[in-house]
N, C-alpha and C positions, 0 to 999 in steps of 0.2 A: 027359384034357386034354393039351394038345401041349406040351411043355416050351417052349417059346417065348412061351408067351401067362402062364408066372407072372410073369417080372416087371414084366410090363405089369399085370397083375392089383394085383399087392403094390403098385405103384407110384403107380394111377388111386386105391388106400384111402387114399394116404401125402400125396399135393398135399392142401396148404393145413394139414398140420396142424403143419408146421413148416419155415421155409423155407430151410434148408440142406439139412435133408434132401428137398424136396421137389425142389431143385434138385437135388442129385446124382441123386436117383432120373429127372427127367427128360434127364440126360448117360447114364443107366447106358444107359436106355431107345433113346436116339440109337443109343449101339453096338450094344445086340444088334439093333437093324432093319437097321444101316448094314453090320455086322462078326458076322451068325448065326454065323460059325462060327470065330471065336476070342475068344480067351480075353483079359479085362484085366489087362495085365501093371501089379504094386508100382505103378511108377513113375506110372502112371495114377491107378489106387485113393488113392493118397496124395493126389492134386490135386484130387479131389473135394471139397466143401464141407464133408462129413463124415468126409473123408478124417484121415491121418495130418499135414498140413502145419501151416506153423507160420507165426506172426505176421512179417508182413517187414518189420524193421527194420534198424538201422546195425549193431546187433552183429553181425551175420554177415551181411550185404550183398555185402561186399569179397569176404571168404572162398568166401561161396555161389557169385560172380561170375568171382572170379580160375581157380576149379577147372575153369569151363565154359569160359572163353575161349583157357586152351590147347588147345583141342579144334575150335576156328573155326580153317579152314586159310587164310584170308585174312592172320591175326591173326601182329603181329611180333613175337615171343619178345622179353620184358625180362628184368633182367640178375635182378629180383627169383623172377621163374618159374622161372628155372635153376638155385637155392638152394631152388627149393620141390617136396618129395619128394611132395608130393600131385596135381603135373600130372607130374611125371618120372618117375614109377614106372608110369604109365598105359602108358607107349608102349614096343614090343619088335617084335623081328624074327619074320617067320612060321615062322624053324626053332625057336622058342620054343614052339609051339602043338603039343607033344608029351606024354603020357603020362608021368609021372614026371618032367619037366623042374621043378624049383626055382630055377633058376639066374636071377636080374634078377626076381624073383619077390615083392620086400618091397612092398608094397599095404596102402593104407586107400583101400577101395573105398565104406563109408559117406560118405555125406553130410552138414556142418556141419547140415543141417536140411532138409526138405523142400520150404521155403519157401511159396509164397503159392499159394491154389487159383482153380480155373480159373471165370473167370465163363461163366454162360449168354453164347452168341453175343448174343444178344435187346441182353443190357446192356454188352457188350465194342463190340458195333459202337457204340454212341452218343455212346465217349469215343472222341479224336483218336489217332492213334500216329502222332503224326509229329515229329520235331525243328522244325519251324517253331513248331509248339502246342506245346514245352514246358513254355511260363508258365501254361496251359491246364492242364497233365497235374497239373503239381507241385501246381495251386491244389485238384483234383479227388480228388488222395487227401492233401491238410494237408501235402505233405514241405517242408519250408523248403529253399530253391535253392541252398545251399550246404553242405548235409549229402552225408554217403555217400548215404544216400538217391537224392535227387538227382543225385548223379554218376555211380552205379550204372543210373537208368534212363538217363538220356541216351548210355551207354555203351550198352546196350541196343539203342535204335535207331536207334541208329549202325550198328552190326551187321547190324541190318536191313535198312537202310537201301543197306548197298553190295549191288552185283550177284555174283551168283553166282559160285564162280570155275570153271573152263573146265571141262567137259563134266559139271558136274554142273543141275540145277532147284532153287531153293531159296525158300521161304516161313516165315516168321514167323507162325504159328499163336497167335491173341490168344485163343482158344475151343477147346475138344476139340471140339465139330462141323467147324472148320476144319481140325484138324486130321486128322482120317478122312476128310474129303474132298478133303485131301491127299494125303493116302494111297493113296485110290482112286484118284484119277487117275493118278496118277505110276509105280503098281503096275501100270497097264492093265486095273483090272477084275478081275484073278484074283482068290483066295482068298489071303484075306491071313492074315498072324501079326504079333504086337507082342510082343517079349519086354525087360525090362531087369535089371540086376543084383539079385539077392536073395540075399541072405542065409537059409541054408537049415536052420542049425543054429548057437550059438556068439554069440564076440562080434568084434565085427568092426571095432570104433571107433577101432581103434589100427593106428600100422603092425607089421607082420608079417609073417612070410617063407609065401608059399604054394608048397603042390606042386600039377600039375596032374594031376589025377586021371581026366582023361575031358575029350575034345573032337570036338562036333560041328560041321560046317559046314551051315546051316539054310535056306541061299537057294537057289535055284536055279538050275543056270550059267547066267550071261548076263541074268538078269530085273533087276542090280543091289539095291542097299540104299538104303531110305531111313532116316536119323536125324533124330531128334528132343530136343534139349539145351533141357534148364529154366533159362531165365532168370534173371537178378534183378530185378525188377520188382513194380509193387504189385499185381498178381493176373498165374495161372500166364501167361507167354506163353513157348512151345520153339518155337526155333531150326531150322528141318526143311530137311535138304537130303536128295537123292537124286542116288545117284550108279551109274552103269553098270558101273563096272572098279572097285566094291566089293563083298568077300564077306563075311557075318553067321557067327557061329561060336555057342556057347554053351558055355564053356568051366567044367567042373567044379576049383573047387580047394578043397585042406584046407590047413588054417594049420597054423601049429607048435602052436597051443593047440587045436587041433582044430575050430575053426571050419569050417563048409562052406560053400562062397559057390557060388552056378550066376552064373558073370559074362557078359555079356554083352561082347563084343569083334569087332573090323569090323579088314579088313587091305585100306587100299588100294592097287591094282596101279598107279596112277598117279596120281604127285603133283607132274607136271609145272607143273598150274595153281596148288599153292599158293607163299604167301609164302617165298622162297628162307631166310629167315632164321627160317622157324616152329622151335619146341622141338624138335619130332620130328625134322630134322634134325641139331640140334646133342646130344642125346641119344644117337643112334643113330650118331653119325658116318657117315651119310648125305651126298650130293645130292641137291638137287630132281630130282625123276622119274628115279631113275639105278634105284631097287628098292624094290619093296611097303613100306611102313610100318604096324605092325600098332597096337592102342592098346585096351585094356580103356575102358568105359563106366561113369561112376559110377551109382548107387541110382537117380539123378533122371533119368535119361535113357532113351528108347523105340527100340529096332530094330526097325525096319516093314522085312517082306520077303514075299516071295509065295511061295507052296506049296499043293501041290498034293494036298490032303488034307481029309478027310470028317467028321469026328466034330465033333459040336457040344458045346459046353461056357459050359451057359448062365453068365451074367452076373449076379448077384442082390448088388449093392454100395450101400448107403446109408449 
């Protein structure tokens, strides 16, 4: 039998006997028709119905929200972000990206929670995402309009909602089919890869000082990186931008407590079009577009890059 045709098989037995799973098993199914020949990285697995994500509510909304927004290059650093060691410890210089380097290296690269999983396209497309329908949105999933709740999604698609900033393509993915076939196009069609942070042994939920053990660059010159940043919202919706004069790395580190994390991290070469006053700036004592800004990727987040490589590795997630 063709490795290709199990999880179609396991999945055509799985519909209607239960509907979380029967929904993840038809996203799993999307990827291996859309993506034969890679693999679903953590950050995916976990958004699925029967995934690892979590109820989204007000207690970690903020937090879920505040973590991903220093990482929009549109976005104006506040004074509270520059106090907060969980967006500031993300971003580093690319002589940083060496073998045995520990140095600006104290990281909690876990995420407050996994947050909200991803609906089929089918029922994503039937509710509104737009800031005009807000009284629409809040009434659709019960959030009362003056909770975090509330202020977290409108901040959402907001985000969305502005234009890209300069020389990058960027869409707001409400579906993982949206989002692979974002992917594909913006990729040109090659053979694609999705990787994002795992944790690979240890514990990893606290800050800690890491070394880096081993770094690969995984894109290939000139094809650019796209990302993909999970939302706070009341089902998955990431944040995907794709950008040309950005490279994808996969960087090995061990903690003090021996924790091993494979992180995911992007350095871009031009950061002329973001916000003059973004974190990464004022962290890095930087100018806008003056030299590359590098930036580790939390648990919740997807690097889509192209490559040029053969081995299948089937998909089999419910």
């Amino acid at each position: 039998m063709e490795y290709h045709l199990i999880p179609i098989l396991l999945c055509l037995c799985m519909v209607g006997s239960d509907a979380a799973i029967s929904s993840s098993c038809m996203l799993t199914m999307y990827w291996n028709t859309k993506l034969p020949n890679t693999a679903m990285p953590l950050a995916i697995k976990n958004s699925l119905p029967t995934g690892a994500a979590t109820a989204w509510t007000s207690s970690f909304a903020k937090e879920f929200q505040s973590l991903n927004s220093v990482i929009i290059y549109r976005h104006n650093a506040t004074e509270n972000e520059f106090h907060d060691n969980s967006g500031v410890s993300l971003f580093f210089k690319p002589a940083a990206l060496h073998k045995g380097n520990a140095d600006g290296m104290t990281l909690r690269l876990s995420t407050p929670a996994n947050g909200p999983v991803f609906m089929p396209r089918t029922e994503s497309e039937k509710i509104p995402f737009s800031s005009r329908e807000m009284p629409r949105i809040l009434h659709r999933f019960s959030v009362e309009p003056d909770s975090d709740e509330a202020r977290e999604m409108k901040k959402t698609i907001k985000e969305c909602e502005e234009p890209a900033v300069k020389g990058e393509v960027m869409q707001c993915a409400t579906s993982l089919e949206s989002m692979i076939d974002f992917a594909k196009s913006t990729l040109q069609g090659k053979k694609i890869r999705a990787v994002s942070t795992e944790t690979v042994a240890g514990e990893t939920s606290c800050f800690q000082n890491y070394t880096v053990s081993g770094v690969e660059k995984v894109n290939e010159e000139g094809d650019g990186v796209m990302v993909c940043h999970k939302q706070s919202y009341g089902y998955a919706v990431f944040h995907c931008h794709k950008s040309e004069t950005t490279d994808a790395f996969e960087v090995s580190l061990v903690g003090v407590n021996g924790a091993q994390v494979k992180a995911a991290a992007v350095c871009h070469k031009d950061t002329s079009g973001w916000n003059r006053n973004h974190l990464a700036f004022q962290v890095l004592k930087v100018k806008q577009g003056s030299e590359p800004v590098c930036h580790f990727h939390p648990e919740n987040h997807v690097v889509w890059y192209a490559k040029n490589w053969e081995t299948y590795i089937p998909n089999i997630t419910f």
